[in-house]
N, C-alpha and C positions, 0 to 999 in steps of 0.2 A: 821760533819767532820770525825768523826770514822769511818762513815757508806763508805763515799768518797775513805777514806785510805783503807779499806776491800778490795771494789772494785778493787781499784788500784794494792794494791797486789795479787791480782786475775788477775792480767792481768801480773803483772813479772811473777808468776808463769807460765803462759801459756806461755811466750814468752820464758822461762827455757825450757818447754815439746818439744815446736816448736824445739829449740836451740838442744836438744837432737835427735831430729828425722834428724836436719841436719847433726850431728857428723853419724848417720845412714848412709844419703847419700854418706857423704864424705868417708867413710869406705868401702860399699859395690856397691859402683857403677860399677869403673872402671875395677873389677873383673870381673863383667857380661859381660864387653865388650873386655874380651882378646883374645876372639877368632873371635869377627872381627875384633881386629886390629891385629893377630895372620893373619888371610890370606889377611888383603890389604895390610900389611906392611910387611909381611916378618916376624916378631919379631920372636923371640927362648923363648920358656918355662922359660931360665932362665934366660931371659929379663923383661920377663912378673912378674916373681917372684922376680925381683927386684924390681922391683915398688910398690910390698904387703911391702920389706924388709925399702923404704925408707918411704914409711905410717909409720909403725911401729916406725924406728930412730926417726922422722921429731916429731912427737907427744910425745913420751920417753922426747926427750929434751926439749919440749916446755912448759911439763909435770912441771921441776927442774929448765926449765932457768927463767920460768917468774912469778914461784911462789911467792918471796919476792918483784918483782915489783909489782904486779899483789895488793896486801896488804899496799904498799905506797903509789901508785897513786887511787886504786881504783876500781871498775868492770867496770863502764858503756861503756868507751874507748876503753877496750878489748872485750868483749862484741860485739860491733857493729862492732870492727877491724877482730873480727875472722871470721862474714859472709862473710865481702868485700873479706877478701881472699878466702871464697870459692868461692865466684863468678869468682874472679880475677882465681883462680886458673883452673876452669870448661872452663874460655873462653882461655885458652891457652891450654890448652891441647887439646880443640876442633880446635883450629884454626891452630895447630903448621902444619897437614901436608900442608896449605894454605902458611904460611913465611919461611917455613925451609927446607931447603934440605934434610938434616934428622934428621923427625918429631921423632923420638924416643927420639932426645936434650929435644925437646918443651916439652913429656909426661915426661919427667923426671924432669924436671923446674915447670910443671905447676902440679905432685903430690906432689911439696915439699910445695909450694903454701898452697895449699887448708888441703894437712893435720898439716899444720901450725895451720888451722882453725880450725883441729878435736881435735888439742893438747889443744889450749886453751879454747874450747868448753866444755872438759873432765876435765880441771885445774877449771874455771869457774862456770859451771851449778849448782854443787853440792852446794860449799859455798855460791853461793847467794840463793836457798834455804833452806838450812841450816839457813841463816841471816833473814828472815824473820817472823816475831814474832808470831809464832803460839808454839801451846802444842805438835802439832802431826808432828812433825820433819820429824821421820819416816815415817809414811806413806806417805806427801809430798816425802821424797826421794825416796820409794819405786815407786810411780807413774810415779816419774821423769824416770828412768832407766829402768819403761817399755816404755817411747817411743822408745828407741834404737830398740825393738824389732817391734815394730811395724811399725817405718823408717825403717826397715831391710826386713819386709813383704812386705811394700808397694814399695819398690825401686825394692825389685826382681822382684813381679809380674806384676807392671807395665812396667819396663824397658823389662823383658822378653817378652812381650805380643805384646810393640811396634817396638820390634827388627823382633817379627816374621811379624806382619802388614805389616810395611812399609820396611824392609830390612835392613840386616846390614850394610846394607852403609847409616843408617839413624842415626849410631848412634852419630853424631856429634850436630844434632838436638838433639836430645834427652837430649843428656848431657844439650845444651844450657837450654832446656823447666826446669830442675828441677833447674838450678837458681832461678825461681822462688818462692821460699822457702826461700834461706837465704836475697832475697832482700827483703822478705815480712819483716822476722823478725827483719831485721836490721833496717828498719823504727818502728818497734815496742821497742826496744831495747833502743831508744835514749828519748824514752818518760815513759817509763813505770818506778815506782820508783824502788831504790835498795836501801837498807841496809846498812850504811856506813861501810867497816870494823874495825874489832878491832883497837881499836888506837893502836900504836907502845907501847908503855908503859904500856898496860896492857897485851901485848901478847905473851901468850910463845913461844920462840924461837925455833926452829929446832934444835938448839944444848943441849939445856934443853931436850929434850923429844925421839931424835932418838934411843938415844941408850939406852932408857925404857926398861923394856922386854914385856910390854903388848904394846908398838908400835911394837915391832920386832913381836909381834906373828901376830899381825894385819895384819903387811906388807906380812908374809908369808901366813896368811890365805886369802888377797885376791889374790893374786900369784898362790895359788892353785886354788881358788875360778872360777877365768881366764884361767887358764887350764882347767879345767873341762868345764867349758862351752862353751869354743871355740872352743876345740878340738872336739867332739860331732858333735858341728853346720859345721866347718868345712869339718869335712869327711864324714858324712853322705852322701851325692852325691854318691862322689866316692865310698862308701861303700855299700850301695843299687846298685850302676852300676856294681860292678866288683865280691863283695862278694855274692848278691841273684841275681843278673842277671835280675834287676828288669829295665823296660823302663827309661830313665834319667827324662822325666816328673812325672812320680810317685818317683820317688827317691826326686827327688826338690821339689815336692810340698807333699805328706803325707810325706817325712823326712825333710827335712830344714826347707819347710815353718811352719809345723805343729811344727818343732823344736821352732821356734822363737816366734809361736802362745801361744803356752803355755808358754814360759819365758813370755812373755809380762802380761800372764793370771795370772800368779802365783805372780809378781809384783803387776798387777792393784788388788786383792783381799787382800793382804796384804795392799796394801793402803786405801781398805775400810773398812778392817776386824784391823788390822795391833792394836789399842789400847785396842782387847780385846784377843790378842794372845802373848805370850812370846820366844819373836824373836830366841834365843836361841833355845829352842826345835825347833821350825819350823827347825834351823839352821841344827841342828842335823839331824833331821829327811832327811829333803833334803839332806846333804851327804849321810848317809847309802844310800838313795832308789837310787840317782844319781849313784853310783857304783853298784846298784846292776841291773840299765838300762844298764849301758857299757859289764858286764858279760853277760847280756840276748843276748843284740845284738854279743857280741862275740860266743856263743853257738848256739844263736838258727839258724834252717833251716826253721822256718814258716815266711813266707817274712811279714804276719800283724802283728805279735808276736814283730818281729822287729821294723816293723814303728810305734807303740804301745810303743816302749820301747825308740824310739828315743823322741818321744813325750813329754812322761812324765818326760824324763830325763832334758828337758827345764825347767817344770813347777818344779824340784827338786833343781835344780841349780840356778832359778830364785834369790832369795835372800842373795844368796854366797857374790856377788859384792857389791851391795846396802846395805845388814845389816853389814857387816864388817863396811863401810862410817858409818852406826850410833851409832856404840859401839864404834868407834875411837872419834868419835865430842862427843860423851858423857862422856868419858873418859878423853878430851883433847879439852873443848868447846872453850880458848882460844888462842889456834892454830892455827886461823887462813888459809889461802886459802891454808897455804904449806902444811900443813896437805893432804889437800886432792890431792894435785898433787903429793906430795911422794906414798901416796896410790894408785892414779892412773896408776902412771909408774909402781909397782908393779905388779896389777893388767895386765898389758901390757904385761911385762914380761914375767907374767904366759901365760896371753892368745898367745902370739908366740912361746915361749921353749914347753910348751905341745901339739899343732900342731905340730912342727916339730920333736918334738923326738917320737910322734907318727910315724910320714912317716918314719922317721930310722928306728921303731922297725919294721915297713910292709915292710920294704924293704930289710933287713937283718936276721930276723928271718927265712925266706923261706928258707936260707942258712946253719943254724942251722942241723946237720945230724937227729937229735930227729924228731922237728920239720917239717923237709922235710919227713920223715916216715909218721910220721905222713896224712901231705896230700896226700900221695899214698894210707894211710888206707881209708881216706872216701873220694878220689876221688876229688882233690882238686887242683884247680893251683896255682901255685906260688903267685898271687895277691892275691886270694881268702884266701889261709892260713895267709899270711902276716897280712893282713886286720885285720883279727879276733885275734890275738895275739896279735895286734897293739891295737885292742879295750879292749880286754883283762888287759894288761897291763896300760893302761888310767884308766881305774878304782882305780889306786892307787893315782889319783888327787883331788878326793873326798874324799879319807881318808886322806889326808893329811889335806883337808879344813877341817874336821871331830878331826882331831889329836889340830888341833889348837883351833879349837872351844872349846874344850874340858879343853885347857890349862887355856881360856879365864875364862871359866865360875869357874874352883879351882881357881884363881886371886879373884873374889870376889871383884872385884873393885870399880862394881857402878853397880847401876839400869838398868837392860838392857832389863827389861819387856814392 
């Protein structure tokens, strides 16, 4: 029987990895395809960037509303509910310009949809691994949260690869083909065992524990945690196209994808190394050298110097997210699923306020009279200086995850080896 149950939970746990590579999809798909629906439909930049802003809302609140349910009823229901909606969500969005006159209704219905399914995918994944009876917590969560990057690899490359194939008028296909993923695991989902949660009576409340101050630093260190590493993967593109004038396929693929390659690296090693390392230091370590990759890319003019620095600022940031999730469950085991969905939205937070007060600082620093001197000194355009002040300035996301970490470890709270 023990041997059975091993097994068993080897199989929640893969359907956890799976569940995370779909929070991948759900994330980074319909980005790749803004710009064919950018020229069949007409759409505006700030059509397009509403639908990043309703991802964002749609999973925030999915994050806070269905935390307390999500602990009385249970996982398995949610679980399997948050595939269908990606699915549900994939074939509306594909089909809207088919039923609607105007299909920009449908993509806006069918991303509230599906990132329904990334909220509670993100609410989810972590506490039913968390719940299953192993020593090595940690390293389980750290493996978990490199599938993200590794759904993030494989959605770019793939989707990019068969956009240029068969055409961007294929991209409706396309969407439909990566269904295939949350149907798989939703039949997985409804068989494989979960972990009952904490019963109500032995579990601490959200209102016992929010206004802690080693919750409050948690919540700020993954807020930072989230800026730092999105902001990065985010502008990398645009920051190899405008600031080194480098081809967009070298900028996507040695900066984002090589971005994502190493978070994912720097995860899956701490989940194999992860029991004979002291998460803390790592934690350390990776802020200082994450801010000191943002500085390198703001200064340097060597375009590999650069994708070198975007690189390893993946594999620095890698356990910003993830080790925050284990100092908090360890500090607060019976806390239950809110726990991690308060942390999550936080995390959220960070990863969309630090992308965009990056584009403010690129966009308004140009304006700056110092500034603007500046880029007549070394021959610089308005984007290119922006950029670099803008990466510049992001580096103070790291030390803020750094300032926290730091808070954490004078607390003295508990074992975080």
């Amino acid at each position: 029987m023990p041997n059975n149950t091993k097994i068993s939970y080897k199989s929640t746990t893969i359907a956890c990895y799976i569940g995370l590579f779909v929070q991948a999809i759900v994330i980074n798909l319909t980005p790749i395809l803004f710009i064919p629906l950018r020229e069949q439909f007409g759409l505006s930049f700030q059509q397009l960037g509403f639908l990043v802003l309703i991802n964002f809302i749609t999973q925030v609140a999915c994050d806070i509303l269905f935390s307390g349910i999500v602990d009385k009823y249970g996982y398995r229901s949610f679980a399997a509910v948050s595939h269908l909606l990606t699915i549900v969500g994939f074939i509306i969005f594909a089909i809207s310009p088919f039923i609607m006159d105007k299909p920009y209704i449908g993509f806006v219905i069918g991303t509230i949809v599906f990132s329904g399914s990334g909220g509670l995918l993100e609410l989810l994944l972590s506490p039913i691994i968390n719940s299953i009876p192993t020593d090595e917590k940690a390293t389980a969560m750290s493996v978990l949260h490199s599938f993200y990057a590794w759904g993030q690899v494989a959605v770019v490359l793939l989707t990019t690869v068969s956009l240029f194939i068969f055409g961007t008028k294929a991209w409706q296909l396309i969407m439909l083909i990566w269904i295939i993923v949350p149907l798989f695991n939703f039949i997985l989902f409804l068989k494989v065992p979960l972990a009952p949660p904490i019963p109500e009576e032995h579990r601490q409340g959200m209102r016992m524990l929010i206004f802690k101050p080693f919750f409050i630093i948690c919540f700020l260190a993954i807020g930072f945690g989230g800026a730092a590493e999105v902001s990065m993967n985010q502008w990398t593109s645009a920051f190899m196209d405008r600031a080194m004038d480098l081809p967009k396929i070298i900028g996507d693929t040695g900066g984002m994808c090589m971005f994502a390659i190493m978070l994912g690296l720097g995860r899956l090693l701490y989940g194999i190394y992860g029991s004979k390392i002291n998460l803390l230091k790592i934690m350390f370590i990776g802020t200082l050298a994450a801010s000191c990759c943002y500085i390198i890319v703001a200064f340097s003019f060597i375009n590999l110097l650069s994708l070198a620095a975007c690189a390893i600022c993946g594999i620095a940031v890698s356990l910003l997210w993830p080790g925050t999730l284990v100092i908090a469950s360890k500090k607060f085991p019976l806390a239950g699923a809110w726990l991690f969905a308060i942390l999550a939205a936080g995390g959220d937070i960070g990863a969309s306020v630090g992308p965009w007060m990056l584009g403010v600082v690129t966009e308004q620093s140009p304006k700056v009279p110092f500034i603007s001197n500046l880029a007549i000194q070394f021959s610089l355009s308005s984007d290119q200086i922006g950029l670099r002040i803008g990466m510049f300035i992001a580096a103070l996301f790291p030390i803020g995850a750094f300032i926290c970490i730091l808070a954490m470890s004078r607390l003295k709270a508990t074992d975080l080896t």
